[in-house]
DSSP file (Angstrom, degrees, kcal/mol; ACC not computed):
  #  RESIDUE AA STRUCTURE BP1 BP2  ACC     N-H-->O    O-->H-N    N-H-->O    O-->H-N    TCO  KAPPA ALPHA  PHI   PSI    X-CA   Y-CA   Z-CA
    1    1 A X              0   0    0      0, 0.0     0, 0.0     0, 0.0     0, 0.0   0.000 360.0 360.0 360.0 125.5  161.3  120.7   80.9
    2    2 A X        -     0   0    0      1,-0.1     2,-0.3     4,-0.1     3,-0.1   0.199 360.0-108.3 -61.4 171.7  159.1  118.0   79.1
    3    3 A X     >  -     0   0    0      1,-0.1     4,-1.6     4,-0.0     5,-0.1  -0.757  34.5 -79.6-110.2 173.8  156.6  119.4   76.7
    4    4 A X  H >> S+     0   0    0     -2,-0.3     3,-2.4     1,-0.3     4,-2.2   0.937 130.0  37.4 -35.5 -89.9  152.7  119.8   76.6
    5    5 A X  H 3> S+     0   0    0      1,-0.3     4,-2.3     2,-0.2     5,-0.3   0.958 112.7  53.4 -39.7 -55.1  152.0  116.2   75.6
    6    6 A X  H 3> S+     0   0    0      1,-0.2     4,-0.6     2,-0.2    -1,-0.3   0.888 120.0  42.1 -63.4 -22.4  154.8  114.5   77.8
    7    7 A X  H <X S+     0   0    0     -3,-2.4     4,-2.3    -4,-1.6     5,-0.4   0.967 111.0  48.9 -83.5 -57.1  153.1  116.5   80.5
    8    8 A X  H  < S+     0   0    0     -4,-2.2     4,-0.4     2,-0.2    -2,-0.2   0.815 115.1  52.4 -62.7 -26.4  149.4  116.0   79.7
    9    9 A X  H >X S+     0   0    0     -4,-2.3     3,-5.7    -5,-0.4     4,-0.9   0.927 107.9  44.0 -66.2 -93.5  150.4  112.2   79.5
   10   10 A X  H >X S+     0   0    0     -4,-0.6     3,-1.7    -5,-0.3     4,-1.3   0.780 114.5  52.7 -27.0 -57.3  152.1  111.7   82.8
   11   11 A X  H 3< S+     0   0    0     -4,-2.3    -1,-0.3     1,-0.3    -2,-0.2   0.435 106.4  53.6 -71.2   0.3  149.4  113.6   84.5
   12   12 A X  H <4 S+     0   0    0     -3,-5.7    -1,-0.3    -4,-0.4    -2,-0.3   0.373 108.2  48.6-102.9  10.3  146.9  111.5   82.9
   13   13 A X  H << S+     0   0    0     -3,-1.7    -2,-0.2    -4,-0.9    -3,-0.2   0.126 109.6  50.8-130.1 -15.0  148.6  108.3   84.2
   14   14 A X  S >X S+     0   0    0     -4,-1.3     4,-2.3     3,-0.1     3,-1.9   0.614 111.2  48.1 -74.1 -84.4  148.9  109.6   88.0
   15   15 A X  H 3> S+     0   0    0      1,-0.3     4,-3.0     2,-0.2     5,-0.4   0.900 118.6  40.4 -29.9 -56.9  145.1  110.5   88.0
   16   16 A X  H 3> S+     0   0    0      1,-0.2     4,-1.7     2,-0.2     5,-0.4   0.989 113.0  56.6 -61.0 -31.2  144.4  106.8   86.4
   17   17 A X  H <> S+     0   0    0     -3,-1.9     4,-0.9     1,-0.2     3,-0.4   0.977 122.0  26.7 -46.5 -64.9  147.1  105.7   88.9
   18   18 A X  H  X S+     0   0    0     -4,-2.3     4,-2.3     1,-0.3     5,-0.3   0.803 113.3  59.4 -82.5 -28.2  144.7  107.3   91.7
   19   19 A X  H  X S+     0   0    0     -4,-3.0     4,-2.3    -5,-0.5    -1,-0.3   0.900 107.7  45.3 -63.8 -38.2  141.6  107.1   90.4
   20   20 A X  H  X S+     0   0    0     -4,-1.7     4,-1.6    -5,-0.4    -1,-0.2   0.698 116.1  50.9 -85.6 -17.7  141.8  102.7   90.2
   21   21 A X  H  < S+     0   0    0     -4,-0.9     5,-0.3    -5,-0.4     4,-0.3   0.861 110.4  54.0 -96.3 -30.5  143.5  102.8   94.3
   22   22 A X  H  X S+     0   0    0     -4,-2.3     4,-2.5     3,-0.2     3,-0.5   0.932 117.5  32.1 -44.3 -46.4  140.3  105.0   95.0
   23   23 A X  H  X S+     0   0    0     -4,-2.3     4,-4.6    -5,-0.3     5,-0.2   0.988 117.1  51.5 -70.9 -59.5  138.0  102.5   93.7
   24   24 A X  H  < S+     0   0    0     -4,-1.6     4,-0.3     1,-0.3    -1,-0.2   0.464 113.4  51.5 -82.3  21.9  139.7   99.6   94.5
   25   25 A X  H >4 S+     0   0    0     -3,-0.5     3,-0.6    -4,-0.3    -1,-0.3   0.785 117.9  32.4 -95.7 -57.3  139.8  101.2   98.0
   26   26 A X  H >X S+     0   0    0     -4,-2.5     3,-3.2    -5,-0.3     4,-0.7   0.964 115.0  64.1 -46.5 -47.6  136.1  102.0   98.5
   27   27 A X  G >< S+     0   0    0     -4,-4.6     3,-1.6     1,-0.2     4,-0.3   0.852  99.1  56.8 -39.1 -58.6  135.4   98.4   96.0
   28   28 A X  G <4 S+     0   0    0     -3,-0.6    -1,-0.2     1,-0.3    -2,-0.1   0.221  97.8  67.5-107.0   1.8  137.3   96.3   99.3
   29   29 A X  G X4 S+     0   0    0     -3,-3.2     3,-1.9    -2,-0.2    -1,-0.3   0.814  90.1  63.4 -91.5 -31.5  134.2   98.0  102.1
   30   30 A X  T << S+     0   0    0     -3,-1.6     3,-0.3    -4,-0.7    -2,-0.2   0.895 105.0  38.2 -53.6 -50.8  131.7   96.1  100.6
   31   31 A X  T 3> S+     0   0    0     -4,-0.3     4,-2.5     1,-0.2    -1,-0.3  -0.046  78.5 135.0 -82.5  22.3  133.1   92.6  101.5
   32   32 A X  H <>  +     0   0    0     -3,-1.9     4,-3.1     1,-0.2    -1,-0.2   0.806  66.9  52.6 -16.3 -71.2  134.3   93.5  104.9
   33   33 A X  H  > S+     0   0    0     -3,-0.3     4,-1.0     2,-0.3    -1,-0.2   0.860 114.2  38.1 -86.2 -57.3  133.2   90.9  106.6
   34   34 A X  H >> S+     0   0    0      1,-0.2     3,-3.1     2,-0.2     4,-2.3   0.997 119.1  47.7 -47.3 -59.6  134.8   88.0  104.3
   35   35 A X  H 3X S+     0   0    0     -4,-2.5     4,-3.1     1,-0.3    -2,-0.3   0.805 103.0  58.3 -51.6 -39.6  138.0   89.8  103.6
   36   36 A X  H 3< S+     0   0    0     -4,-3.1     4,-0.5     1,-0.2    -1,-0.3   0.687 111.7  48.6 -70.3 -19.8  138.5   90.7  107.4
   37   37 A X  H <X S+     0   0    0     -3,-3.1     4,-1.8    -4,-1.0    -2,-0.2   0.731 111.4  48.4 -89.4 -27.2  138.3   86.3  107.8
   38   38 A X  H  X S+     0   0    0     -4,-2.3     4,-0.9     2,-0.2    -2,-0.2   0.910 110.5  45.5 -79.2 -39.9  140.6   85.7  105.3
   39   39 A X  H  X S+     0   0    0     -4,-3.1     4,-1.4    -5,-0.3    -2,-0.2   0.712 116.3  49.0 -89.7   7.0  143.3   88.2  106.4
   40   40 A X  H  4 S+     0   0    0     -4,-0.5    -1,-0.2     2,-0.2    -2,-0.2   0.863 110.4  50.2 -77.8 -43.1  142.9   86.9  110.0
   41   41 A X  H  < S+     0   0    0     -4,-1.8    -2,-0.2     1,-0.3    -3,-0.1   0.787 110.3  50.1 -57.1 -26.0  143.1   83.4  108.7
   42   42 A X  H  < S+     0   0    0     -4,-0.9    -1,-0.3     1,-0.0    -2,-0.2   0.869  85.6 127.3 -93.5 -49.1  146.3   84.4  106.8
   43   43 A X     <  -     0   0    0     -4,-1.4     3,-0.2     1,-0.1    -3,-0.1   0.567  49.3-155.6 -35.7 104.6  147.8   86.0  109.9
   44   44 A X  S    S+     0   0    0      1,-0.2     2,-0.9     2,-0.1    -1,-0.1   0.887  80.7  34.9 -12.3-105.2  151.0   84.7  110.7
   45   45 A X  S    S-     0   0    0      1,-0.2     3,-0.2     2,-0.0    -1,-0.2  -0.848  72.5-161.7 -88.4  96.2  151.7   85.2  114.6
   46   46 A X  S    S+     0   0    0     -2,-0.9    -1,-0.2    -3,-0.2     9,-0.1   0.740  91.5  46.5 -27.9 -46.5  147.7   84.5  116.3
   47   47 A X  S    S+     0   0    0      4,-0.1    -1,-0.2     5,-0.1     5,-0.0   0.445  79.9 109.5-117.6 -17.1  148.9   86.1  119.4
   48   48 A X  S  > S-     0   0    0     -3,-0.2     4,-3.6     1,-0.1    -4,-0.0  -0.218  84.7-105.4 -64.8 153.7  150.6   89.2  118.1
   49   49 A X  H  > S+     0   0    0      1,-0.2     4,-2.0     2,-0.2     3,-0.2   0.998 125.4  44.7 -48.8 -59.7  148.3   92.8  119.1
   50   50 A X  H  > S+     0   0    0      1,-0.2     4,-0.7     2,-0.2    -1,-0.2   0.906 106.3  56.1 -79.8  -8.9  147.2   93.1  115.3
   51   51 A X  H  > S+     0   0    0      1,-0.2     4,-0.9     2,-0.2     3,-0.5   0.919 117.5  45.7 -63.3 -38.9  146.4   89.0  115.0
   52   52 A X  H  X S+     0   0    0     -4,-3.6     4,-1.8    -3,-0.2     3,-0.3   0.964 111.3  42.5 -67.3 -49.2  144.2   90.1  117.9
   53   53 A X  H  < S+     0   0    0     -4,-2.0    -1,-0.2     2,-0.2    -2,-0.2   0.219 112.4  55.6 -91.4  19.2  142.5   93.4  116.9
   54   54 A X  H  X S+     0   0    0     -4,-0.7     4,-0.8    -3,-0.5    -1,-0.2   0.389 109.6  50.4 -93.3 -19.9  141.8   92.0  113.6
   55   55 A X  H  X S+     0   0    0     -4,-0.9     4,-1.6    -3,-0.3    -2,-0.2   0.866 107.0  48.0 -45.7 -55.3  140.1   89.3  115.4
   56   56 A X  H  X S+     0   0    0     -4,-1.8     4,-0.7     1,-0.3     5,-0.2   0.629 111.9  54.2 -91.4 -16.6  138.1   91.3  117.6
   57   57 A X  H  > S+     0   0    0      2,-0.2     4,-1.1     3,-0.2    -1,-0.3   0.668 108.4  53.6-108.2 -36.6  137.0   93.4  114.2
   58   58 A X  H  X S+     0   0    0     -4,-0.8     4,-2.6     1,-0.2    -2,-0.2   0.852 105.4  45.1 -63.3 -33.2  136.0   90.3  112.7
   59   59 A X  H  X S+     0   0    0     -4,-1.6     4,-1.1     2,-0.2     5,-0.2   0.646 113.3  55.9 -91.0   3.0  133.8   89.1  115.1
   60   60 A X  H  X S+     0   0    0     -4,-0.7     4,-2.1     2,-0.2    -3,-0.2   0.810 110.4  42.5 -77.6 -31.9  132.2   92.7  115.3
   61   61 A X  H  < S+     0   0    0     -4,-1.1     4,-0.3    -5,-0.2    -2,-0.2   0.937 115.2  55.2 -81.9 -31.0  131.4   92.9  111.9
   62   62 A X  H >X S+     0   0    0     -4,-2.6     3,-1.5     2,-0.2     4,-0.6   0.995 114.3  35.7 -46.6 -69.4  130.3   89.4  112.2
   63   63 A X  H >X S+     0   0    0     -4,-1.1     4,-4.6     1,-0.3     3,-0.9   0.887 116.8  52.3 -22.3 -57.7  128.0   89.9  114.9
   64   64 A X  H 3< S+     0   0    0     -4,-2.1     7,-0.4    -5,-0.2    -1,-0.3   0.330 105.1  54.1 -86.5  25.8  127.1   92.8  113.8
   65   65 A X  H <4 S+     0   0    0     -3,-1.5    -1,-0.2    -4,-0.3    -2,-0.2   0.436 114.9  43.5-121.1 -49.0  126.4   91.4  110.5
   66   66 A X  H << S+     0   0    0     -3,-0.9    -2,-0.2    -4,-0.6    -3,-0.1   0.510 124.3  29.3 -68.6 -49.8  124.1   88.7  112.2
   67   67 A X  S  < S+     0   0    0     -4,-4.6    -3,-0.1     1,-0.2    -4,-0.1   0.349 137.0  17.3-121.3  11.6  122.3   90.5  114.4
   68   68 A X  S >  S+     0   0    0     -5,-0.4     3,-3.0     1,-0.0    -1,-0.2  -0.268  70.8 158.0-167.6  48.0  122.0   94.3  112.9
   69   69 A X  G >>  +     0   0    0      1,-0.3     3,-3.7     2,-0.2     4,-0.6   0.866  65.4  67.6 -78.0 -14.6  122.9   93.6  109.2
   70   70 A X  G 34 S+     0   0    0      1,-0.3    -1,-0.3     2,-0.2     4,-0.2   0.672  84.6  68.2 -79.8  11.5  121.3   96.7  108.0
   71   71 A X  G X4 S+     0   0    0     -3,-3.0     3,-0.7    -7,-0.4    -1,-0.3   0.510  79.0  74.6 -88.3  17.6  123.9   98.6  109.8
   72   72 A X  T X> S+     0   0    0     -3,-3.7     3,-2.7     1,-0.2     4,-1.2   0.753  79.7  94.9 -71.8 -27.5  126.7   97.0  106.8
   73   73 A X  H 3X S+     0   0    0     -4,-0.6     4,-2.0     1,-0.3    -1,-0.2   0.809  84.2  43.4 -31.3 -48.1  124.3  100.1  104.8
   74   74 A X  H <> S+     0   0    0     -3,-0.7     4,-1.2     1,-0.2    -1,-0.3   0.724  99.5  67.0 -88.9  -2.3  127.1  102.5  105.7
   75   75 A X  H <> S+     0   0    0     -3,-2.7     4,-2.5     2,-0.2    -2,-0.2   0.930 112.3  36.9 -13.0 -65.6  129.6  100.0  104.6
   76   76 A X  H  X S+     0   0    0     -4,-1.2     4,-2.5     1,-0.3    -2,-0.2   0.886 107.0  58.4 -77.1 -25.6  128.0  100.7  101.2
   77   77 A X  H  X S+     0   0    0     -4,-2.0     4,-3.0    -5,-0.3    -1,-0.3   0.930 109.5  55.0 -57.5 -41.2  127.4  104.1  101.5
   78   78 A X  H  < S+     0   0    0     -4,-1.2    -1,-0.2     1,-0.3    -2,-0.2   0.853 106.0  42.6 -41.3 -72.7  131.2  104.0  102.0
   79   79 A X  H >X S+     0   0    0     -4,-2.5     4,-1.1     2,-0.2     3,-0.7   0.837 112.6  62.6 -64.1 -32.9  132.3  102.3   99.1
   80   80 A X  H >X S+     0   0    0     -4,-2.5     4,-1.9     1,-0.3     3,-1.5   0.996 101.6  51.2 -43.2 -81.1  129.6  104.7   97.2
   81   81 A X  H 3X S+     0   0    0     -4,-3.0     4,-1.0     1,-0.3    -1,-0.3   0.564 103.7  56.1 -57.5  -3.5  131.4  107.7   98.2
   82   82 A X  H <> S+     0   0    0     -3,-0.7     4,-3.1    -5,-0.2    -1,-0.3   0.895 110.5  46.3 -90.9 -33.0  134.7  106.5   96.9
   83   83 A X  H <X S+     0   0    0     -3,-1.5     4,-1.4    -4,-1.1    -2,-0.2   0.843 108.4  47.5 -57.2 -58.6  133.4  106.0   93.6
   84   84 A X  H  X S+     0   0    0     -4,-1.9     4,-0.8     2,-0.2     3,-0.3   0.937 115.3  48.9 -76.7 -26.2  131.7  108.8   93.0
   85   85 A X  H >X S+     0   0    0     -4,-1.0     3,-7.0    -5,-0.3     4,-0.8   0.952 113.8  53.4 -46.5 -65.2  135.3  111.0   94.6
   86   86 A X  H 3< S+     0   0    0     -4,-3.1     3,-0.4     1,-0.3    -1,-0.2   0.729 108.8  47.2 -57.6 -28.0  137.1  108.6   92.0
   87   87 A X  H >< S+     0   0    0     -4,-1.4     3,-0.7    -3,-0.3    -1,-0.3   0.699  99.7  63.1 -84.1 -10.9  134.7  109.9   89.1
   88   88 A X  H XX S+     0   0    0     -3,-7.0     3,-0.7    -4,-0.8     4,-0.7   0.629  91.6  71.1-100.4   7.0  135.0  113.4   89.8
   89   89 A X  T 3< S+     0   0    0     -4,-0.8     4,-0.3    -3,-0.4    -1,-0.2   0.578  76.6  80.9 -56.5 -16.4  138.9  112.9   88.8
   90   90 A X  T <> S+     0   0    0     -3,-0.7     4,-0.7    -4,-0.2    -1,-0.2   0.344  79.9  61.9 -86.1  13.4  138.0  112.5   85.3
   91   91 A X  H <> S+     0   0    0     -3,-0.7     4,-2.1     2,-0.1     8,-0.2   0.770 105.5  47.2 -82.8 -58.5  137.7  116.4   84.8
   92   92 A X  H  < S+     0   0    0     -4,-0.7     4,-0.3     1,-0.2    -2,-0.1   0.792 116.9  50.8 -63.9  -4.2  141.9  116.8   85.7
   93   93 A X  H  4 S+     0   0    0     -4,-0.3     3,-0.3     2,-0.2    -1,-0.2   0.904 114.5  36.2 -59.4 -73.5  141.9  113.9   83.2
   94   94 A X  H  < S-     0   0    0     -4,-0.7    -2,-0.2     1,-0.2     2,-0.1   0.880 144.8  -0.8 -65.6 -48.1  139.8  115.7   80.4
   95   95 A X     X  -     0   0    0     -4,-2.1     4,-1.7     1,-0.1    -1,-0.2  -0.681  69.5-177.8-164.1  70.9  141.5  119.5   81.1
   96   96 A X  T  4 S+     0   0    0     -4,-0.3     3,-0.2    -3,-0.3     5,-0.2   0.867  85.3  55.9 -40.9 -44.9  144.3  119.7   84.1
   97   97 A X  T >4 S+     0   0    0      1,-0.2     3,-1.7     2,-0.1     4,-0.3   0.974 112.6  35.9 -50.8 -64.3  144.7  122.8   83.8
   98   98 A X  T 34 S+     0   0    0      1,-0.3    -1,-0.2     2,-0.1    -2,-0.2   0.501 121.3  43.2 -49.7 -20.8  141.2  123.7   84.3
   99   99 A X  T >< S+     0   0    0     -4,-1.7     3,-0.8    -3,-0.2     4,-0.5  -0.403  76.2 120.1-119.7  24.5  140.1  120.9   87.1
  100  100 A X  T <>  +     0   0    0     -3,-1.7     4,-2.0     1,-0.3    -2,-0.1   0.652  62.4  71.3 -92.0  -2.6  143.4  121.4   89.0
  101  101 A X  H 3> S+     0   0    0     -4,-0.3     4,-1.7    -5,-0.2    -1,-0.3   0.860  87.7  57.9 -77.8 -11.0  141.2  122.4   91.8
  102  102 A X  H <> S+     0   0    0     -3,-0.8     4,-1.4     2,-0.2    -1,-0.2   0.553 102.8  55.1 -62.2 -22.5  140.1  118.9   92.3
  103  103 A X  H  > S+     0   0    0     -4,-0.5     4,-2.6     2,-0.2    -2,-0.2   0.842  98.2  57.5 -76.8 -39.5  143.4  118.2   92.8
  104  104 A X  H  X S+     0   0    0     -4,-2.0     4,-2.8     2,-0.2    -2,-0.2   0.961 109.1  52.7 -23.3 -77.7  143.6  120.9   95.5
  105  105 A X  H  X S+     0   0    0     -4,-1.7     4,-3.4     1,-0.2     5,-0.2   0.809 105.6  50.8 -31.0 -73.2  140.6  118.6   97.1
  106  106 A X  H >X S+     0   0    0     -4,-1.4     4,-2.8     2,-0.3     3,-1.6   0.959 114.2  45.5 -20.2 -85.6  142.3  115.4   97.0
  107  107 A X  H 3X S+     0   0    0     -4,-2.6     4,-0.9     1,-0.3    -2,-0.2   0.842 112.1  46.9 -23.2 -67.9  145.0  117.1   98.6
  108  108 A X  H 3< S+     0   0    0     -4,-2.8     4,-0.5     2,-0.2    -1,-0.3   0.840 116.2  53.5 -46.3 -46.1  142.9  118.9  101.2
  109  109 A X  H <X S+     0   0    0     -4,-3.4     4,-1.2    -3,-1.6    -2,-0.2   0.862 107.1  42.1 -65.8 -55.6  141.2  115.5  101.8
  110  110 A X  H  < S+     0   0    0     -4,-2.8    -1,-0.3     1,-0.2     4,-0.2   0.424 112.6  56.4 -93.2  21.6  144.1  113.1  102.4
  111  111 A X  T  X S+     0   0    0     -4,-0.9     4,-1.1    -5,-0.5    -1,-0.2   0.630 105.1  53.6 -67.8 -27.7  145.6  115.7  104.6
  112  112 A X  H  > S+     0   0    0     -4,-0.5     4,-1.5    -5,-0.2     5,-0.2   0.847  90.4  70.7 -62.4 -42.6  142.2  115.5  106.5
  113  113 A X  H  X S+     0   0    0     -4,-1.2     4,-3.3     1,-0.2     5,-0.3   0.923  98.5  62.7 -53.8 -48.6  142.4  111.4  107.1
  114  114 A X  H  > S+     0   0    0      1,-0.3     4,-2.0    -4,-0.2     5,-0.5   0.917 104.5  35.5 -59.1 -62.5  145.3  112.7  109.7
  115  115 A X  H >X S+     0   0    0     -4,-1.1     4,-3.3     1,-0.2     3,-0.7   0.956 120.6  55.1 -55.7 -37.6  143.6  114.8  112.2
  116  116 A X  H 3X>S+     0   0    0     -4,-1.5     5,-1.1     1,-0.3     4,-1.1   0.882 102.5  51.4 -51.3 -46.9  140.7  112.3  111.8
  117  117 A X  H 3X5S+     0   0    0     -4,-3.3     4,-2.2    -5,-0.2    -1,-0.3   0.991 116.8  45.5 -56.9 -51.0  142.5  109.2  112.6
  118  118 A X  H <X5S+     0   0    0     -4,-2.0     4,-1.5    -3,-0.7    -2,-0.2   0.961 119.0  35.1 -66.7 -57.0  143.7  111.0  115.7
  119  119 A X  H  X5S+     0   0    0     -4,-3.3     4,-1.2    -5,-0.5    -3,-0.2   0.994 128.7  35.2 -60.1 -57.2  140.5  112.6  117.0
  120  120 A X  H >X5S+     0   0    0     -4,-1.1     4,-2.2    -5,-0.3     3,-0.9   0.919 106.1  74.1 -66.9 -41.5  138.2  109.7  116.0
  121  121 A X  H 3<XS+     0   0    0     -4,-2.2     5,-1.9    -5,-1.1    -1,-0.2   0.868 103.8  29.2 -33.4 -63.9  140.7  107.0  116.7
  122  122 A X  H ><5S+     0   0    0     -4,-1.5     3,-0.8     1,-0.2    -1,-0.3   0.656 114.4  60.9 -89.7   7.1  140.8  106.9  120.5
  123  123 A X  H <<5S+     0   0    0     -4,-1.2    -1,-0.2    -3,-0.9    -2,-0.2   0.743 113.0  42.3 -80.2 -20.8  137.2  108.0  121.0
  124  124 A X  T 3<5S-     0   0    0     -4,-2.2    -2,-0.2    -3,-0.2    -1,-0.2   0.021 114.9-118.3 -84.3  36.6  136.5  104.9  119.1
  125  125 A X  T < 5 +     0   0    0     -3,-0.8     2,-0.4     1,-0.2    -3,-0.2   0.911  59.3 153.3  30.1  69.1  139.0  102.8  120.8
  126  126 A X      < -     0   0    0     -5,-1.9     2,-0.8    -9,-0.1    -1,-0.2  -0.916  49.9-105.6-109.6 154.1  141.0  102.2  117.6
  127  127 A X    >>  -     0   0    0     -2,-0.4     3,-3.9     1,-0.1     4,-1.9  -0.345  19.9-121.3 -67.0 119.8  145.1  101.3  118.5
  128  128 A X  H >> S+     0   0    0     -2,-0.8     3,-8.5     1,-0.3     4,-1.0   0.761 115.7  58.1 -24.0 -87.6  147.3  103.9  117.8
  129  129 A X  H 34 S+     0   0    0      1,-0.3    -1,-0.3     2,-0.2     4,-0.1   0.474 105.8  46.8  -0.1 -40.8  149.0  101.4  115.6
  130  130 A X  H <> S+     0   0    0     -3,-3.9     4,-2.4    -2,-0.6     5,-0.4   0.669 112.0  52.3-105.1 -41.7  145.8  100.9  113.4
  131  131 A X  H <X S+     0   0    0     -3,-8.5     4,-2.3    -4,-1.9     5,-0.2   0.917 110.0  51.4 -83.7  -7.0  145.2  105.2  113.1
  132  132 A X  H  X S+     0   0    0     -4,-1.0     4,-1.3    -5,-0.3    -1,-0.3   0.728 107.7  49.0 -82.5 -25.5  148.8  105.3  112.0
  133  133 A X  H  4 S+     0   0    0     -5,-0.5     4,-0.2     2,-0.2    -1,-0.2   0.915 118.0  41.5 -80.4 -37.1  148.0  102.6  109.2
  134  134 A X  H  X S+     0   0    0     -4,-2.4     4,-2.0     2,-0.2    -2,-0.2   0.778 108.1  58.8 -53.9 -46.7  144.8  104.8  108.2
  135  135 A X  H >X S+     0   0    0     -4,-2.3     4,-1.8    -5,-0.4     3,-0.6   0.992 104.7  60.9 -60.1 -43.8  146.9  108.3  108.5
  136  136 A X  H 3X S+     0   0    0     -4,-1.3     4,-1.1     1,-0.3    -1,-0.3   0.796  89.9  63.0 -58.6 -22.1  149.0  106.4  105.8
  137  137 A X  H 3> S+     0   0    0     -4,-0.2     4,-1.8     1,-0.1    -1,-0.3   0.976 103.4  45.8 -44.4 -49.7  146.6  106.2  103.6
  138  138 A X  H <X S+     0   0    0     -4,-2.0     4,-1.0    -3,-0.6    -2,-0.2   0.551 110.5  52.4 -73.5  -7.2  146.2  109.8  103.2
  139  139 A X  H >X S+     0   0    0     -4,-1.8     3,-2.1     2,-0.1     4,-0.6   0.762 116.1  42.8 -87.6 -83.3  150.0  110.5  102.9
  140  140 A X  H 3X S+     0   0    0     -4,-1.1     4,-1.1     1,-0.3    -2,-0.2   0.470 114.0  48.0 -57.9 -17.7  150.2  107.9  100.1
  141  141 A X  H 3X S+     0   0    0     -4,-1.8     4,-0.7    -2,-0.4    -1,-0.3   0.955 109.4  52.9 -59.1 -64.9  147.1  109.0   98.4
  142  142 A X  H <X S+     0   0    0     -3,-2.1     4,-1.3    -4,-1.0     5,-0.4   0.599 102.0  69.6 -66.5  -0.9  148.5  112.9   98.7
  143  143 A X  H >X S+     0   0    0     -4,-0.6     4,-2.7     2,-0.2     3,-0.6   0.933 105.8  34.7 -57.3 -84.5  152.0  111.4   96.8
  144  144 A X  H 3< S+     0   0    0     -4,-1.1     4,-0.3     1,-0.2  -126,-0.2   0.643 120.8  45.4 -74.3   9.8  150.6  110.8   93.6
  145  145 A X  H 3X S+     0   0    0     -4,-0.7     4,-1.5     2,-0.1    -1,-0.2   0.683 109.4  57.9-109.4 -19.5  148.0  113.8   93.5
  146  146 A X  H <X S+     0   0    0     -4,-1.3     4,-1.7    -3,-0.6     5,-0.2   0.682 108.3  49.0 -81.3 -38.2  151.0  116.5   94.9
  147  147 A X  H >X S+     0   0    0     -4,-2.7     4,-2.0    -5,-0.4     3,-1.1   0.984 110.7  50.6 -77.1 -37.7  153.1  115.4   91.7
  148  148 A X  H 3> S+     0   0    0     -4,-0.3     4,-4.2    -5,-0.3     5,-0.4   0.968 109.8  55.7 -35.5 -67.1  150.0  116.0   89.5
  149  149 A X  H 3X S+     0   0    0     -4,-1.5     4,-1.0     1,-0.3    -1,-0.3   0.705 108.6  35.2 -19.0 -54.1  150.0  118.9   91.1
  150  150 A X  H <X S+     0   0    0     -4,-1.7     4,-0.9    -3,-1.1    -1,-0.3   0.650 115.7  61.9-104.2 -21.6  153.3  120.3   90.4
  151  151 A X  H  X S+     0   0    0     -4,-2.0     4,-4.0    -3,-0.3     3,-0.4   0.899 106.1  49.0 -69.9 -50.8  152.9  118.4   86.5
  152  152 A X  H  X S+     0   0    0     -4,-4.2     4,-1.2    -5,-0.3    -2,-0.2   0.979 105.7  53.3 -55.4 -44.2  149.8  120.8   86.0
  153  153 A X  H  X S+     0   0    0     -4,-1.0     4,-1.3    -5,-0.4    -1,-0.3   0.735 110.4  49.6 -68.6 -19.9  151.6  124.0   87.1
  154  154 A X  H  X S+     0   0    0     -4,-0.9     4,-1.8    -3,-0.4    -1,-0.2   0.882 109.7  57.4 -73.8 -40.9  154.4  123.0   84.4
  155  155 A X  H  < S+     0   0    0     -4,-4.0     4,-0.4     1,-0.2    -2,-0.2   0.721 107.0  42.8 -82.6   2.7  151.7  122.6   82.0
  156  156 A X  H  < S+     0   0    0     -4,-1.2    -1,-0.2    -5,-0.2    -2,-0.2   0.787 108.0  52.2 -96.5 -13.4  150.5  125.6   82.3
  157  157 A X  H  < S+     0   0    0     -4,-1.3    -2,-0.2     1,-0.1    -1,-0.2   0.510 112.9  57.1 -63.7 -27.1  153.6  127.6   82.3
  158  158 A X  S  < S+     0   0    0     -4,-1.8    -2,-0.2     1,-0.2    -1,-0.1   0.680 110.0  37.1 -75.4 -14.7  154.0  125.4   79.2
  159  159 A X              0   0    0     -4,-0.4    -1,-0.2    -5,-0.2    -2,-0.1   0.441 360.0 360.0-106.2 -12.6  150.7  126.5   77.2
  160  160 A X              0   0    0     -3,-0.1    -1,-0.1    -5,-0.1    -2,-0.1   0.217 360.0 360.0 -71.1 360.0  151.0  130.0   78.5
């Protein structure tokens, strides 16, 4: 079993792990509307289902961009809220033990993305395909926050 330090280390390098794919997930709403032309341009196969519905998502955010820009507002609001989740990760940072309920949250949270992708998904006509690419955020998120997880409960049996 590692010791107090070898723990506190490793469970401060997941949390930075998650805290910098948090930002630089929320960071990547702001610029929708470029990034969504560039990775269409990049597409491969034009004609494949997602060369299409990344099409059709560009010219909505275009449009809608054009004609309705202030509705990009929750765009930002969007990226906002990831930023401030990512900032309240620097308590399991500062004192794991003590802040492992934030970890909890996390947890609780990308478990959440699943039913949401499902429910919200077809009432907003997204393609299965697309809520399964979403649901995966929230497993890959809950990866590196579930090993935190199980790293806190060692350190605390270790400090004990």
């Amino acid at each position: 079993m590692p010791n107090a330090s070898q723990l506190r280390k490793e469970i401060r390098a997941w949390i930075i792990f998650f805290i910098v794919s948090l930002l630089l997930s929320g960071i990547t709403a702001f610029p929708v509307e470029t990034e969504l032309g560039w990775v269409y341009s990049w597409m491969p196969a034009q004609h494949s289902s997602l060369s299409k519905w990344l099409h059709t998502c560009y010219q909505a955010i275009k449009s809608t961009n054009e004609q309705y820009p202030y509705l990009a507002y929750g765009y930002d609001w969007l990226a906002f809220a990831h930023i401030v989740i990512a900032i309240a990760f620097i308590g399991p940072i500062n004192d794991p033990v003590k802040n492992i309920w934030i970890i909890e949250f996390g947890c609780i949270a990308c478990l959440a993305v699943i039913p949401l992708a499902f429910i919200a998904g077809p009432i907003r006509h997204i393609p299965v395909y697309w809520q399964l690419i979403d649901c995966s955020f929230g497993i890959i998120g809950l990866i590196p926050l579930l090993i935190c997880r199980m790293k806190i409960k060692q350190l605390e049996k270790a400090i004990a």
